[in-house]
N, C-alpha and C positions, 0 to 999 in steps of 0.2 A: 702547868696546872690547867685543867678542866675546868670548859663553863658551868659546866653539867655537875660539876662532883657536888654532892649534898643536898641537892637542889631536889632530884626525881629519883623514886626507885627503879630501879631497872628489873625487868620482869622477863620471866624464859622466854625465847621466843613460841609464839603461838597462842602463849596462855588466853591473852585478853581475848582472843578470838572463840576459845573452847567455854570460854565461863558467859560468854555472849550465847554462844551456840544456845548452852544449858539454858539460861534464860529463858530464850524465844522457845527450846522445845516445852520446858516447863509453862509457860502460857499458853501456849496453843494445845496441848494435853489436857490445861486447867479450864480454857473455854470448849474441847472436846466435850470432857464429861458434865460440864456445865448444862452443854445442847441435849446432848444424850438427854441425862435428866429431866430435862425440860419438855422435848419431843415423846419419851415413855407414853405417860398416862398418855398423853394426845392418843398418840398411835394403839396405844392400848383400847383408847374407850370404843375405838371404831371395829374392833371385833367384832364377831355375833353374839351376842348371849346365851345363855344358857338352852331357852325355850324353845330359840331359834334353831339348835345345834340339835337338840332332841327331837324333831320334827324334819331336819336333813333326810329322814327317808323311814318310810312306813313299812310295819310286815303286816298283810290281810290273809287271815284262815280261810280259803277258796272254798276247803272241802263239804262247805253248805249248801254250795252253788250249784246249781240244778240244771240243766242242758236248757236255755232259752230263759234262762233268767241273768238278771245282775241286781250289781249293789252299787250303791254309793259307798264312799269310803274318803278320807280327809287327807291332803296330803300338802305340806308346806299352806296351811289354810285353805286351799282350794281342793273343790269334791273331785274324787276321778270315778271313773265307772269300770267298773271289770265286769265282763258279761262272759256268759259260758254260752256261746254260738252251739247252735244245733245243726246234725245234716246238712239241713234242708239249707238253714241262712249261711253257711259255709259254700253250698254250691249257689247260692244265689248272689253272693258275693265275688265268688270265683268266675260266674258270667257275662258280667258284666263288661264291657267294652272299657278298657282301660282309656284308653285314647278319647273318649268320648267323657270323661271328669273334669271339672276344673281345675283339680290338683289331685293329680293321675297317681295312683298307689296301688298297686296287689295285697289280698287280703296278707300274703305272706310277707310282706314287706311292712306289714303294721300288727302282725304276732312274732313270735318263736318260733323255731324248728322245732316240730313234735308234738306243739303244744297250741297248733293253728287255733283250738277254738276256744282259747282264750283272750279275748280281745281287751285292752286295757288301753283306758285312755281320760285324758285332764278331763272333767265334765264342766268346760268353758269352751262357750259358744267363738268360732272366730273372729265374728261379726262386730259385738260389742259388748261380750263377755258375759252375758246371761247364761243360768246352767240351761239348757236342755232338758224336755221330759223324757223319757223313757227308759230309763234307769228302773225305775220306783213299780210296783204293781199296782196294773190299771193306767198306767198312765198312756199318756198320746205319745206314739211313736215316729207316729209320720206317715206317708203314703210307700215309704220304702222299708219299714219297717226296724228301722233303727233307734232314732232319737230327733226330737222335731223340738225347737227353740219356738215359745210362745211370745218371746220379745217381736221377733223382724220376721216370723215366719220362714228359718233356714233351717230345712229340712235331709238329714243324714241318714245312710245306709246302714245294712249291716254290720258293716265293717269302718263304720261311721265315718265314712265319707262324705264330704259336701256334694249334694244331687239338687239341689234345689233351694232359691232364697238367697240371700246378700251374702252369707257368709264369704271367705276368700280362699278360704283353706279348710283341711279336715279337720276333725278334734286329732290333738298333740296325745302321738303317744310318748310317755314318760321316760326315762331311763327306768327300765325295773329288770329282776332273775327271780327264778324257779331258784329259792332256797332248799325246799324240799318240793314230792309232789303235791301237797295242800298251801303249802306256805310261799308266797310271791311277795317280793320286798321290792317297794320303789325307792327308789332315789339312790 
């Protein structure tokens, strides 16, 4: 006779081992969706919202725009300026000695192809982020004829490059495309 007989059941082999398994997956599946749950809203609140997400990128009607004027216009809260370059400040931008800027740019290298005398760009000074005059009519442009910051006195071309004054850089041209020929959308 057996020491064992009556004493323990005897169980398949392996079982104890798979109902264990079950166990630890069932726990670790249960504090899974537990985290899940928990991290959601977190991760959710840090979204954009709403106003933020409708402001991701601007479309401006051009076709008001007059050969040597601009506008102001709003974009992620800060003003940008789109100017309609004339002739004249197209070739005065275009002669300029590239090599001779602080932050060296061809006018075509801060428009479109096709669409050189459209110039667009943040109306945020590099300096220490004042807007710039020369946007606005009547207002001071500068000695080069572009846009002049009445903060620190840094004074921008036509093609509104830094010529003059503390600034470090030119005004930022934005990500933007010719939707239609009036219509220009940034961001």
């Amino acid at each position: 006779m057996s020491d064992h007989a009556g004493t323990e059941a005897v169980l398949p082999e392996g079982e104890g081992v798979r109902r264990r398994d079950f166990i630890n997956i069932a726990a670790v599946s249960a504090a899974g969706v537990g985290g899940v749950i928990t991290l959601l809203p977190l991760i959710s609140q840090m979204a954009p919202s709403a106003d933020v997400l409708a402001e991701s990128s601007t479309e401006i009607d051009i076709s008001a725009i007059q050969p040597g004027q601009a506008i102001k216009a709003v974009f992620r809260k800060q003003p940008v300026f789109v100017r309609n370059l004339t002739p004249k400040e197209i070739s005065e931008a275009e002669a300029v000695d590239v090599s001779s800027l602080r932050d060296p740019q061809t006018l075509k290298e801060r428009t479109k192809a096709g669409k050189e005398n459209w110039l667009i760009t943040m109306g945020v000074c590099t300096h220490l982020g004042c807007v710039p005059l020369g946007a606005g009519e009547g207002e001071v442009k500068g000695e080069f004829g572009g846009y002049f910051c009445p903060c620190h006195g840094s004074v921008y071309d036509t093609a509104a490059r830094i010529r003059k004054g503390p600034a470090p850089k030119n005004l930022q041209v934005p990500e933007y495309a010719f939707t239609t020929d009036t219509v220009v959308k940034i961001g």
